[in-house]
C-alpha positions as CSV (number, residue, x, y, z in Angstrom):
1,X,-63.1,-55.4,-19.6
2,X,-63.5,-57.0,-16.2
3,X,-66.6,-57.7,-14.1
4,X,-65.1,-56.8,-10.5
5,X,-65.1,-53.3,-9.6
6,X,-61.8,-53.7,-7.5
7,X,-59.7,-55.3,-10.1
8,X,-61.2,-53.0,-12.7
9,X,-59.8,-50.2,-10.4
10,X,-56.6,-51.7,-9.5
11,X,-55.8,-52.8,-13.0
12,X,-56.8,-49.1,-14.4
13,X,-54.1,-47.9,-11.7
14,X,-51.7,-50.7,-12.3
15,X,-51.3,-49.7,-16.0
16,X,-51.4,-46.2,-15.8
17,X,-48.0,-46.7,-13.9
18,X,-46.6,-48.2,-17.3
19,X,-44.4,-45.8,-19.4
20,X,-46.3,-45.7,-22.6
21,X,-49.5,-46.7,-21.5
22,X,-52.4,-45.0,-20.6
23,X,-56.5,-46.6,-20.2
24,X,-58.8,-44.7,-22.3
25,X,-61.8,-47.6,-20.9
26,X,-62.9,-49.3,-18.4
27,X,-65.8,-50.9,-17.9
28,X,-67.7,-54.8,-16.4
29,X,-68.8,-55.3,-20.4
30,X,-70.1,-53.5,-23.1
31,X,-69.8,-50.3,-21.6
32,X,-67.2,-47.3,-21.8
33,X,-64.0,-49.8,-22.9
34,X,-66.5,-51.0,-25.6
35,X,-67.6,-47.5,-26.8
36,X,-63.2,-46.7,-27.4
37,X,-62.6,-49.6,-29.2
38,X,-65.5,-49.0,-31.3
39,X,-64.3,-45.2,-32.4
40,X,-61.0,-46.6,-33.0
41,X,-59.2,-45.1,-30.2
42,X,-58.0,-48.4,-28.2
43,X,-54.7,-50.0,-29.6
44,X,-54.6,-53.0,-26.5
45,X,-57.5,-54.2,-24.7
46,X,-56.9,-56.5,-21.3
47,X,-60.1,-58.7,-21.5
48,X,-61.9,-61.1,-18.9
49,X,-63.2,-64.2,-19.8
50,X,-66.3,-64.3,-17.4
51,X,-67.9,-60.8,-18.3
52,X,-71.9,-60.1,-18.0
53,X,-74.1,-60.4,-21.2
54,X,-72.2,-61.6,-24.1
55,X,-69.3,-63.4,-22.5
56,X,-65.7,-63.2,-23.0
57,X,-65.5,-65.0,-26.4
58,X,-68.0,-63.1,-28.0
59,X,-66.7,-60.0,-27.0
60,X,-63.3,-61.1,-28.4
61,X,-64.9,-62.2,-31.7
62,X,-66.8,-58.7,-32.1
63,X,-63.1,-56.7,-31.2
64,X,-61.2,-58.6,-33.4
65,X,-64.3,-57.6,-36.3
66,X,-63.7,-54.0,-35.9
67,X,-62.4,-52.2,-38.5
68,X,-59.8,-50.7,-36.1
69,X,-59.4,-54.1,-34.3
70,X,-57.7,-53.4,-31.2
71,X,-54.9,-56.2,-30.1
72,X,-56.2,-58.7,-27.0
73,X,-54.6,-60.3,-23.7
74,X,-56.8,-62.4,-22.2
75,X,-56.8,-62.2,-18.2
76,X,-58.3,-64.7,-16.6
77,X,-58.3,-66.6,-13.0
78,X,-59.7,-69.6,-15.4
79,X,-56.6,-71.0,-17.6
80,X,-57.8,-74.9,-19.3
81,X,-57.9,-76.3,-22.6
82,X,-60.8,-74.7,-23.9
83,X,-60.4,-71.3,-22.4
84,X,-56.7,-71.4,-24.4
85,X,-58.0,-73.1,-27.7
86,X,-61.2,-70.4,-27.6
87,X,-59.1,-67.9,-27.1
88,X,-56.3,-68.4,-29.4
89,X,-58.4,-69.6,-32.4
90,X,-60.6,-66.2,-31.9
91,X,-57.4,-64.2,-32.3
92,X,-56.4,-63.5,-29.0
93,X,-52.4,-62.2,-28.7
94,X,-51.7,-63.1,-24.9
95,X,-53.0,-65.2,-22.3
96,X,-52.2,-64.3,-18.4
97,X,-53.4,-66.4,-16.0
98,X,-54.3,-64.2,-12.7
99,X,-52.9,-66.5,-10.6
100,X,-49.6,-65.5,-12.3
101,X,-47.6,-62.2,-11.2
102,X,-49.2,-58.9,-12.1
103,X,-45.7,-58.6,-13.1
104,X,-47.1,-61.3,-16.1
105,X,-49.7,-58.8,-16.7
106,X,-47.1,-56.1,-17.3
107,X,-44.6,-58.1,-19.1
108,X,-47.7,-59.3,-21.3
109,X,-48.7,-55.9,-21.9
110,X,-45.6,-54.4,-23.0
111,X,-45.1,-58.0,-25.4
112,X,-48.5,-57.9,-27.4
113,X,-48.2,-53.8,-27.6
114,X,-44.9,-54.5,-29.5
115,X,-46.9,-56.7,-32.2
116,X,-45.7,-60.3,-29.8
117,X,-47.6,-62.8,-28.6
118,X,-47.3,-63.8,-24.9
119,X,-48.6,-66.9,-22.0
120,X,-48.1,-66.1,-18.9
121,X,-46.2,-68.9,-16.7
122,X,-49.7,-70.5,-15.9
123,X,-51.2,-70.6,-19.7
124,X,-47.5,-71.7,-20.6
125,X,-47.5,-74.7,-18.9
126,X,-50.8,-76.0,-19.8
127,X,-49.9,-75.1,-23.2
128,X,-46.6,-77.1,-23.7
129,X,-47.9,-79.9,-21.8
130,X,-50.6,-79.7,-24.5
131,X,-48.3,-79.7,-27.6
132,X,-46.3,-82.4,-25.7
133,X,-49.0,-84.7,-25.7
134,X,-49.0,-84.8,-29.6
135,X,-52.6,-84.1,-31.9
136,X,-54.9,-85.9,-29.7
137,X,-54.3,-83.5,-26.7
138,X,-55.5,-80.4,-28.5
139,X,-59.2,-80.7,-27.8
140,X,-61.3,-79.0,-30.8
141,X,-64.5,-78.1,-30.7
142,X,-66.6,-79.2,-33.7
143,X,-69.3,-76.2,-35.2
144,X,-71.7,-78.4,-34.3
145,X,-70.2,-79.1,-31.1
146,X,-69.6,-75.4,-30.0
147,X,-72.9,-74.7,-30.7
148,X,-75.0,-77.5,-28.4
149,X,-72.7,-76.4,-25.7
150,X,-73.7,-72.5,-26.4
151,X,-77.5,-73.5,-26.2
152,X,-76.9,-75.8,-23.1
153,X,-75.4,-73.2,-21.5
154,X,-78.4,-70.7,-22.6
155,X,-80.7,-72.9,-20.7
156,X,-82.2,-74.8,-23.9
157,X,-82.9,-78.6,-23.4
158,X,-82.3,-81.9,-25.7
159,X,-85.3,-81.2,-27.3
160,X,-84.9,-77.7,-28.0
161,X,-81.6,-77.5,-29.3
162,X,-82.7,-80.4,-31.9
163,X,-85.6,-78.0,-32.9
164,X,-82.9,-75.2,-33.1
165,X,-80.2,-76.4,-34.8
166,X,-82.4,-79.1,-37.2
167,X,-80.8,-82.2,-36.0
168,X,-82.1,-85.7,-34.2
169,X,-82.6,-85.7,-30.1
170,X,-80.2,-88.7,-30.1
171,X,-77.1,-86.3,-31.9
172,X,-78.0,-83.3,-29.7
173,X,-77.6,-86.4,-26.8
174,X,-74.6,-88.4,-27.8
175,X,-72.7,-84.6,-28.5
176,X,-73.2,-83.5,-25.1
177,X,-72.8,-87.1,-23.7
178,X,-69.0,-86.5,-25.4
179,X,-68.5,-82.9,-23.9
180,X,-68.7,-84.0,-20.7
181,X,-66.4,-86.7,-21.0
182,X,-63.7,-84.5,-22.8
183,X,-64.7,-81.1,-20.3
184,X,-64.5,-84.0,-17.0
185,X,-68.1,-82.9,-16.3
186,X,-69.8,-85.0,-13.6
187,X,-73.4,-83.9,-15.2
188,X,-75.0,-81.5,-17.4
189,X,-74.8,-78.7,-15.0
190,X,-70.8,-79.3,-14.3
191,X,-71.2,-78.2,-18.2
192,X,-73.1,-75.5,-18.0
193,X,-70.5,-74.2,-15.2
194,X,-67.9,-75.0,-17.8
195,X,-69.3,-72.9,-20.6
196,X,-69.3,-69.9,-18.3
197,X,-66.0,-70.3,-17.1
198,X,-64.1,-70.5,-20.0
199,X,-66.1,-67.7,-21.4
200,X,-68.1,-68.7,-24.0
201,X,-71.8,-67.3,-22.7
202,X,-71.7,-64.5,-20.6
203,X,-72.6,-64.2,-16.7
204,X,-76.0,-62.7,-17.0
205,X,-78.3,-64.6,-15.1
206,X,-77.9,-65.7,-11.3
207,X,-78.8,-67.4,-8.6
208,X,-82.2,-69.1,-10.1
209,X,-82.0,-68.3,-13.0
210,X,-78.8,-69.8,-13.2
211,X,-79.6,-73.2,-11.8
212,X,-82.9,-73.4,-13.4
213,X,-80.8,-73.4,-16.9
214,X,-78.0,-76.0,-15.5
215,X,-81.3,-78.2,-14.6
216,X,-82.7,-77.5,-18.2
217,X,-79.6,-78.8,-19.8
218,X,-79.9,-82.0,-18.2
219,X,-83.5,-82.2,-18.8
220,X,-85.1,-85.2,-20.0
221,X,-83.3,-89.3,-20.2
222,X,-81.7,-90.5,-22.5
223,X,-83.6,-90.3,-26.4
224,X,-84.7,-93.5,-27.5
């Protein structure tokens, strides 16, 4: 699943090449790729992060529910903390970053297929550095946490996301007050931005729409 029409192409030719591969599915989101895995006839599915509608977490989520649950490499151009926590916590068995060699992607492919788990170069080097850095550089997203950053990113404001989720303005504040320190956001719409990119809402609104739920999620001072 891949939102470019060229790399959906060029991957769908790239791993055809592969002795003991072949695409059944291809498709920008929930679409032909989607309809295989869900009759059970997909073994491996290469997935973007930053797919229209549902985003590339979700979609993860729903594969990995499937009765049949297909495996899943991750192939992203967007490789950071959360994208890899996200990922890897949702049951993802490969990361590739697409700055990496296609070769990754092959070598990836061929890894997960064979029951493995494989990080491309890119996603192996943020990783390590990571575990290096002991407990505290593993950031985790809190339930409550994930959630106010889904509803920022859906365009819902302080005041909403209290009403939502049943908490105080100040809590829905001082949480995404902390996301932006720990996601290096310079305001509520570099967190908006963030959500997107590491896939956790999907790229279904543009241009205005876009921006007029960045401006949304900053909406409004700081609660009393």
């Amino acid at each position: 699943m891949e939102d470019h029409i060229s790399v959906r192409q060029l991957l769908e030719a790239f791993i055809n090449l592969i002795p003991g591969f072949k695409v059944v599915g291809v498709s920008a989101g929930e679409g032909p790729a989607w309809e295989a895995a869900h009759r059970g006839e997909v073994d491996l599915v290469v997935l973007d992060l930053m797919i229209p509608g549902i985003g590339g977490i979700n979609a993860l989520q729903k594969l990995r529910a499937l009765p049949a649950a297909p495996r899943v490499i991750i192939y992203s151009g967007t490789t950071t903390v959360h994208s890899l926590q996200l990922a890897l916590a949702h049951g993802a068995a490969g990361y590739v970053d697409k700055g990496d060699s296609i070769e990754e992607l092959k070598s990836g492919l061929q890894r997960v297929s064979e029951g493995g788990i494989y990080f491309s170069q890119g996603a192996s080097r943020l990783m390590s550095s990571l575990m290096r850095s002991g407990p505290g550089g593993m950031l985790k997203l809190e339930p409550t946490e994930f959630r106010v950053l889904e509803l920022l990113a859906g365009g819902y404001s302080i005041k909403d996301i209290a009403k939502e989720m049943k908490i105080s303005d100040q809590k829905v504040y001082r949480t995404r007050q902390s996301l932006m320190e720990r996601a290096d956001a310079r305001n509520a719409q570099d967190l908006v931005r963030y959500a997107f990119e590491i896939g956790l809402v999907g790229l279904h609104r543009a241009g205005a729409e876009a921006t007029e739920a960045a401006a949304r999620a900053g909406e409004g001072r700081r609660p009393d």
